[in-house]
N, C-alpha and C positions, 0 to 999 in steps of 0.2 A: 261598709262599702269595701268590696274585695278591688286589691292595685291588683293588676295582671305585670308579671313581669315575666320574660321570655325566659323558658327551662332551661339552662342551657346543661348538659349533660358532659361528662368525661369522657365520651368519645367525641362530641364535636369540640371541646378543649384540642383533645390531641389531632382533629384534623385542622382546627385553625391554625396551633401551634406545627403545625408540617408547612403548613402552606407559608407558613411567615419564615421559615426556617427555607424554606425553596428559594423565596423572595428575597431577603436579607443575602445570603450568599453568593445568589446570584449576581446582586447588586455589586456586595463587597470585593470580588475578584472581578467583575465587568463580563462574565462568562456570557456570549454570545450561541444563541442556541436556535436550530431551524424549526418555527411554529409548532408542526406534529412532534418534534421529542416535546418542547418543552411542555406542551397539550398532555402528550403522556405522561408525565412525571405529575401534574396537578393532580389529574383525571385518576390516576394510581394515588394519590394521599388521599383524595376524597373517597376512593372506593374501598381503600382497602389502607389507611394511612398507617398499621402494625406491618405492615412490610414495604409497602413501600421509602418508607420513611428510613429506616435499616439503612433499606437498598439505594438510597440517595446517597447517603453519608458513605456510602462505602464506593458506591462506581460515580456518581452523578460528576464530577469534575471532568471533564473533558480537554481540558489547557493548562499545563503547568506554568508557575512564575518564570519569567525569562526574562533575564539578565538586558537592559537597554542598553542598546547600543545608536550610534550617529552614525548612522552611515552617511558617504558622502558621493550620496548618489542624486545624477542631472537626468532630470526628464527628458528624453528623447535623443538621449544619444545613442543608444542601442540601433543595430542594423535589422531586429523584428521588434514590434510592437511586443510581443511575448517574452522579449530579455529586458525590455524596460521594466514590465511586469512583476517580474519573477526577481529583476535587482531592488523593486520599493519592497520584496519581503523583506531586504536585509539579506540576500543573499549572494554567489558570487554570480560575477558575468561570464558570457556563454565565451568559451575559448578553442582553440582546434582541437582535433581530434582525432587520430587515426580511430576508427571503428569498425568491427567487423561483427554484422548479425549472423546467429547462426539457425538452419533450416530446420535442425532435428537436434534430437536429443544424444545421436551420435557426435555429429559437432560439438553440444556443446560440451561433451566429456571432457571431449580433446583439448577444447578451450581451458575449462576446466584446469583439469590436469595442470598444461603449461603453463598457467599462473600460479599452481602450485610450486612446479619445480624451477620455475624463473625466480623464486624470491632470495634474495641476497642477504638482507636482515633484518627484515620485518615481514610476515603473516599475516593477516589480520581475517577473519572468517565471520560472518553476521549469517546466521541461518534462521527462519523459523522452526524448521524441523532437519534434524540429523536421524538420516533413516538407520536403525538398528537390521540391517541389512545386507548382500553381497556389496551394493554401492556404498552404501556409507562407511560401510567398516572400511575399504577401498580408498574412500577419501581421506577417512581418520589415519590409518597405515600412513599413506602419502604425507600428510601434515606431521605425521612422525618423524619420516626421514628428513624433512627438511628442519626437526627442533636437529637431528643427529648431524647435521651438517652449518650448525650454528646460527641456525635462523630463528628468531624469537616468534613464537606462532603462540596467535590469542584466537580461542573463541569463544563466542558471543550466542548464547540462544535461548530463546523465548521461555516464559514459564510456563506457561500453554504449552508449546512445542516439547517441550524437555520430558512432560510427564512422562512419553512413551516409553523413554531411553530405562534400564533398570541400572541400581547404583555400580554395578559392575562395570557400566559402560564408561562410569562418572570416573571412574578408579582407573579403570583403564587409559583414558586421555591422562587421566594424571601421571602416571610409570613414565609415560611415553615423552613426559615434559612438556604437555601443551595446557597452556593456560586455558580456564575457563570461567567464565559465569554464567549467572542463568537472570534473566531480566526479566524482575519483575516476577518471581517465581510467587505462587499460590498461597503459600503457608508462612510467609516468609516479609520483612520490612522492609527489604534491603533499595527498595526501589522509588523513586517520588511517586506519586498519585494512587488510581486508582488500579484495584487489580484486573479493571476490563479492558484498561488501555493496554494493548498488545504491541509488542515490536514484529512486526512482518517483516522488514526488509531482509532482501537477501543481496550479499555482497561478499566480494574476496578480494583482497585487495594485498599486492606486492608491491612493497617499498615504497607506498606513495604515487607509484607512476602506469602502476595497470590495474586496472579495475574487471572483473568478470562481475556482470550481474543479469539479474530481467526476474522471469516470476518461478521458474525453479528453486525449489527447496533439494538440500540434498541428499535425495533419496531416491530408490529403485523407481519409482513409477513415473520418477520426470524425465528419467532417460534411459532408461533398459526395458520397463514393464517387468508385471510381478504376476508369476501364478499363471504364467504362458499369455499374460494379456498385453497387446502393444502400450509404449508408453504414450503418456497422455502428452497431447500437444499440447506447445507451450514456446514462448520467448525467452530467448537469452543475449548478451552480446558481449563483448569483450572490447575496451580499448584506453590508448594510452595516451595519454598529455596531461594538462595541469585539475581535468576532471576527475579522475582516480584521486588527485590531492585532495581535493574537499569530499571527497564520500570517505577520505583516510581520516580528515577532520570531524566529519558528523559520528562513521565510527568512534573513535576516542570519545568524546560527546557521551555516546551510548555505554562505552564500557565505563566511563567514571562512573555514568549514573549509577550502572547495576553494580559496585560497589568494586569497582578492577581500578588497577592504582596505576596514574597516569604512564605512560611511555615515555622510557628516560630518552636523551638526545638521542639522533639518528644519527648514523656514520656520514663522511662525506659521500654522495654518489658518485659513479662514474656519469660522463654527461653522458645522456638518453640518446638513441637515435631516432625515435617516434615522428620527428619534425622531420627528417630526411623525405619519409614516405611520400610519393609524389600527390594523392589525391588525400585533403584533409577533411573531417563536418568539421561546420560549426557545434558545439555541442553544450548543455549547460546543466548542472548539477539540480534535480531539484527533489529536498527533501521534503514531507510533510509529516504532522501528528501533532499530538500536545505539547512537543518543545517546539515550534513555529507560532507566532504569532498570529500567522492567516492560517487559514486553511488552505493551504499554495497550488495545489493538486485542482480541488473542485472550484478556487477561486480561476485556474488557469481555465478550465475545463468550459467554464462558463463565462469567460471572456472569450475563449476561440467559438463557441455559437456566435455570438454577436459581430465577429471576427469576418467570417468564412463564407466565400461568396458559391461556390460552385459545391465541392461534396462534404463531408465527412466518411470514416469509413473506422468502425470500433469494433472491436474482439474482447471480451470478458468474458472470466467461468461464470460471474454471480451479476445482476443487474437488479439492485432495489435503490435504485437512485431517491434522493429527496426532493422535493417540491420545485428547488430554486434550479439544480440541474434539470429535473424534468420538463420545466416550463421553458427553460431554454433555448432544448433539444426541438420541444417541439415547435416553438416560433419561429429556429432554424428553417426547421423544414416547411412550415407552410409560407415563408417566403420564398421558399422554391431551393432549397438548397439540398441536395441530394444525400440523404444517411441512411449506410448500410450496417445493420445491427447484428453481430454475428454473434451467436451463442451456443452452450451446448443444449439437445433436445433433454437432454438428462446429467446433471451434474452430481460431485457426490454429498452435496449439502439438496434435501429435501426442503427445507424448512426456507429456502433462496429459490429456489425453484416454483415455489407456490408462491411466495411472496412478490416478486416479479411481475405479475400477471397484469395488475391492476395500471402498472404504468406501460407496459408493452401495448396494452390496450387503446389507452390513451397515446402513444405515439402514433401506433397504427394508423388509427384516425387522423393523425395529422399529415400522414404520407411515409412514416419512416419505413423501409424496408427491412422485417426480419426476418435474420437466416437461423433456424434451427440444426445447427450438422451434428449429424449422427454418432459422434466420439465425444469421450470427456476432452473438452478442451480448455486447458487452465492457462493459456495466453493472455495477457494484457496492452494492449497498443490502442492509440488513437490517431489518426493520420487526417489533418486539415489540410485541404486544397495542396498546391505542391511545395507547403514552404515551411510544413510544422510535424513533429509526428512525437509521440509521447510515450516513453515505453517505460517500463519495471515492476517493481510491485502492486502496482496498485488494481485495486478489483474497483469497477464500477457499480459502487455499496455505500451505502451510508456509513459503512463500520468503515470501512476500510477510506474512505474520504474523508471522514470529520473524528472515529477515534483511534485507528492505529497509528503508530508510529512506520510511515513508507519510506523506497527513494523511488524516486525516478531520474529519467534521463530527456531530456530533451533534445530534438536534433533537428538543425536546421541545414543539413546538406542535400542535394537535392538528390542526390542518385542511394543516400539511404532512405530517404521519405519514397525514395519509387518501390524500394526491396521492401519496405512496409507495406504498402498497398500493393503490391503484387504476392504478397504471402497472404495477408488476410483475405485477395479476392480467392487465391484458389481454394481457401477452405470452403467456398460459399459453393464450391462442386457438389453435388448430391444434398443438398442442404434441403430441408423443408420451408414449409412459410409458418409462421406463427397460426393461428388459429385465433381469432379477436371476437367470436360469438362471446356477446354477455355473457357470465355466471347467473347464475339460479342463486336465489336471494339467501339460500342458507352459503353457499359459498361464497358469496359476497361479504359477508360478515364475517366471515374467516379469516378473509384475506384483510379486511379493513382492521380484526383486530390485530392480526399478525403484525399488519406494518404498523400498531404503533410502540413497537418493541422492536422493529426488524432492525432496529441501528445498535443494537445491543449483543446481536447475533452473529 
């Protein structure tokens, strides 16, 4: 009498041992992950478990160990629901702020510049990209003069970002006295995690007391244009009080990681006069990526839907939001709450552009309004009703919400939440309307498989 016992073969060894290898890790670090990745990541060792499996152990971390801390933070003392928020991440609270937005990319040069040439003696510079370029070289010269006038000037830029630069650029910054790393670079250990977590943020920061940031990278196209083409629209802003301190603090942070050796004491300052200025924001630093313990950005994002009685009004170059922001958005709006979706009709990520479609779709339907305008526009803002507005790095994207390292800024003044929302309506001039016709069922699939990788992208 023949026993039947089930064949079990060496490739479903190695895809059970994938999947127990996903499970176990997951468990052992607590990594918290949105349905469709973690669906992908299974659905990838069962199909194909010699690559996927690799490709786990090398990007699949999403949250780095972080150090616990006690904060001694009281529910409800905060003057917006969103700084009580944003203080249970362990973060700081929203304090004043002289700040100034700026309109165009000529502004923000000059911004720029001046926080260049205002530093006394400290630098500090966080870029994703340093254009090898009229601008950039421009910027790098300047960060020169100020090592030549005794100011200690560090930069900070992405491994991603860096590739472009050739080593002569690397050599260069070096002559000139300016400190550098590269974070997180490709070929290289030098960094905690995985090599897909990216550092985006972009930031400049003088002496702890001014900050220049928003979603410029420093290079020709964010504020000159290149090749006779206008520069792309985009947000920037500049301002001073004790929020430039903790974006000085989350810098440091970044540069120990990528392997830069802390900054010795700072001189005494002379006292600031930023407080003098007659109209202050309220204003409040907020970081997000793998060193936060929330997800601070898309957990804000999707407290102010459930928040926000009357509009929203959001500007992004990329829009492949995940399940938990999409459902949101759109429960926002079918309770009657008014959102205007600005984006570009063509941006210069193809692969964001397609992938977008399937949730544009699905908000459509629920009432959202979108505006496709005609230029690349790599701006980022969010502006809730008149008492919240959210600006800096962050693209409204899976990547860029749950695995880059961003900052942002939060502002609660009312006459900069109006200069938000009066910049993002006038892009909505000559804008088109989305187009929400079904896809044809081979496009369909395209789009379905794309997004379940498009947080990877």
């Amino acid at each position: 009498m023949e026993t039947w016992f089930p064949r079990v073969t060496v490739h479903s060894l190695v895809i059970l041992v994938s999947i127990l290898i996903y499970i176990l890790t997951t468990r052992v670090i607590g990594e918290r992950r949105p349905p469709s990745i973690a669906i992908a990541w299974v659905l990838g060792m069962v199909a194909m478990p010699y690559v996927a499996l690799p490709m786990y152990l090398m990007f699949g971390r999403r949250k780095l160990p972080r150090k616990k801390h006690s904060p001694e933070f009281v529910r409800g003392r905060g003057l917006h629901w969103a700084e009580d928020l944003i203080q249970s991440f362990d973060l700081k609270e929203a304090s004043d702020a002289a700040v100034q937005l700026h309109q165009d990319g000529a502004e923000s040069a000059a911004s720029l510049f001046e926080t260049i040439q205002r530093a006394r003696f400290r630098l500090d510079v966080c870029t994703y990209i340093l254009g090898n370029d009229p601008f950039g070289l421009d910027a790098m010269r300047r960060m020169g003069r100020c090592v030549e006038r005794g100011v200690a000037v560090r930069l900070l830029l992405d491994g991603v970002g860096a590739i472009q630069l050739p080593r002569a650029f690397f050599a260069e910054l070096k002559s000139m006295g300016i400190q550098t790393q590269v974070f997180s670079p490709l070929l290289a250990r030098r960094t905690q995690g995985p090599r897909n977590l990216r550092n985006h943020r972009k930031m400049v920061i003088a002496d702890r007391e001014r900050l220049w940031a928003g979603g410029r990278n420093i290079a020709a196209e964010y504020f000159i244009g290149v090749r006779g083409q206008p520069a792309w629209r985009d947000l920037s802003f500049d301002l001073e009080g004790p929020v430039a301190g903790d974006a000085a603090a989350q810098f440091e942070a970044d540069w120990v990681a990528a392997g830069g050796a802390p900054a010795p004491a700072e001189p005494n300052a002379a006292p600031s006069t930023w407080a003098q200025i007659a109209r202050l924001c309220r204003a409040q630093f907020l970081p997000s990526g793998p060193d936060q313990t929330e997800d601070t950005v898309h957990a804000l994002l999707i407290d102010a839907c459930f928040h926000v009685r009357d509009r929203i009004l959001a500007v992004t170059p990329y829009f492949v939001p995940d399940a938990g922001l999409e459902t949101a958005m759109r429960l926002a709006a079918r309770r009657g709450v008014k959102i205007d979706l600005v984006l570009p009709v063509k941006s210069n990520h193809v692969l964001a552009d397609f992938a977008r479609n399937r949730a544009l779709r699905s908000l459509h339907e629920a009432g959202v309004a979108i505006h496709l305008v005609p230029f690349m526009n790599h701006a980022k803002a969010v502006v809730c009703d008149e008492s919240l507005a959210i600006t800096g790095s962050v693209n409204l994207d899976s990547r860029s919400l749950l695995l880059n390292y961003e900052s942002a800024v939060v502002l609660y003044g009312a006459a900069e939440i109006s200069w938000l929302a009066g910049w993002i309506e006038a892009l909505k001039a000559g804008a088109t309307a989305f187009d929400a016709r079904p896809p044809n069922v081979f496009r369909d699939i395209c789009e379905g498989l794309l997004l379940t990788v498009a947080y990877q992208l």
